[in-house]
C-alpha positions in Angstrom: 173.7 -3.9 -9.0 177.4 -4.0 -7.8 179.9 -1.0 -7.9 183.9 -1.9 -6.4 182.6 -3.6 -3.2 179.1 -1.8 -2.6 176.3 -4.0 -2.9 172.9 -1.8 -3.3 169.6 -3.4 -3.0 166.2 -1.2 -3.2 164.2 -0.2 -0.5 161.5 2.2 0.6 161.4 5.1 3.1 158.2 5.4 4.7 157.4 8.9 7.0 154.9 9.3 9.4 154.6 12.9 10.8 152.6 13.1 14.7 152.6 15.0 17.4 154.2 14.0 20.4 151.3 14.2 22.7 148.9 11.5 20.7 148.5 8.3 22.5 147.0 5.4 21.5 143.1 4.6 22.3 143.0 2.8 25.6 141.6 -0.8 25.4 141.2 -1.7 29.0 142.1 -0.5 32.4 145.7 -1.1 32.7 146.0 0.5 29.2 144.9 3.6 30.8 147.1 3.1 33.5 149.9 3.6 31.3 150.6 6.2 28.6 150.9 4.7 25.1 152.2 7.2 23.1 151.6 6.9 19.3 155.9 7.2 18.4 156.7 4.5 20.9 153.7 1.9 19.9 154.7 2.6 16.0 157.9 1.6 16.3 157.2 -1.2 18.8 155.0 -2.9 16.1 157.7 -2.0 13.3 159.4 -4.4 15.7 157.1 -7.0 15.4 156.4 -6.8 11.7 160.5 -8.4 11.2 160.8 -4.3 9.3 164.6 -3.9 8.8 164.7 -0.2 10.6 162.5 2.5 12.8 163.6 5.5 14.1 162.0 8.8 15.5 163.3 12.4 15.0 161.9 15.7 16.5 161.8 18.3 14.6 162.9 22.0 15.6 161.1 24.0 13.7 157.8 23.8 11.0 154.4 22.9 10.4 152.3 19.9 9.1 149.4 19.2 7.1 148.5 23.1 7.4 148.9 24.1 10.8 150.2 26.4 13.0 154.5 26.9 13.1 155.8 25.7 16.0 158.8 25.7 17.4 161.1 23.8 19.9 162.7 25.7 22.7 165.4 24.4 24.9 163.6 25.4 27.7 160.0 24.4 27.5 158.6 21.0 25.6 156.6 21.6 22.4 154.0 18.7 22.5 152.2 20.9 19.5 155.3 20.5 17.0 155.7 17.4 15.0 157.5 14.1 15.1 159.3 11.5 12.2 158.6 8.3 12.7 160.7 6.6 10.1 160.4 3.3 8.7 162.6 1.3 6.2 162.2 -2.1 4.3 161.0 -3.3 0.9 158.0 -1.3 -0.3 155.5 -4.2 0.2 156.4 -4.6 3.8 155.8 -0.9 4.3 152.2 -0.7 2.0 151.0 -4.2 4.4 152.5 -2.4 7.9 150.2 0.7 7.1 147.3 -1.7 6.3 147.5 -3.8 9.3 147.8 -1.0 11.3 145.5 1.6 9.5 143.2 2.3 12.4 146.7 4.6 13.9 147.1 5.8 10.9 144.2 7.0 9.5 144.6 11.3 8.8 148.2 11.1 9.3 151.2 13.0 7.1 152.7 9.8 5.5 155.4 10.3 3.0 157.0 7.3 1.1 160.0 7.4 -1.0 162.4 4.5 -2.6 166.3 4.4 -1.2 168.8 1.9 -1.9 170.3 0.1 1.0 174.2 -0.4 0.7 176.1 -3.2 1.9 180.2 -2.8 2.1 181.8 -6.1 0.8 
């Protein structure tokens, strides 16, 4: 669909709530040598799955998937309140990134919704 020089094609919006503190499993020694957190890994292989966008926010202030509310403060890190990983592409690339990489997802708060992606002729 076309509207006076915007081109809009559909996408999806996929978000995947964590906390800041999860790492990934270690597989061998110089794994555990160096931290692998979750965020950083997810969009690393976002990367490598060719999708068209990944980006993390921290939140401020809330709760997920029925826990405590937590808080950020300026002054002291709150590995306990919740991070957006946020993915964009076509729906099917989002439904095969979580299955290929189900094992780091499994029991997380993932929300997907569609979006249209505008180009400015």
């Amino acid at each position: 669909m076309s509207k006076a020089g915007i081109v809009e094609q559909a996408y999806g919006k996929l978000q995947i709530y964590i906390r800041p503190k999860e790492k990934i499993q270690a597989e061998n020694l110089v794994h555990r040598l160096q931290s692998r957190q979750l965020y950083r890994e997810l969009v690393k292989l976002a990367k490598e799955d060719h999708l068209i966008n990944a980006s993390v926010y921290q939140t401020h202030h809330g709760y997920s998937l029925h826990g405590k509310i937590s808080s950020h403060h300026v002054e002291l890190a709150n590995e306990d309140l919740c991070m957006c990983v946020e993915l964009i592409d076509e729906k099917p690339k989002l439904e095969a990134f979580c299955i290929r990489h189900a094992e780091l997802l499994r029991d997380k708060m993932i929300v997907f919704k569609p979006v249209e992606f505008w180009q400015i002729k």
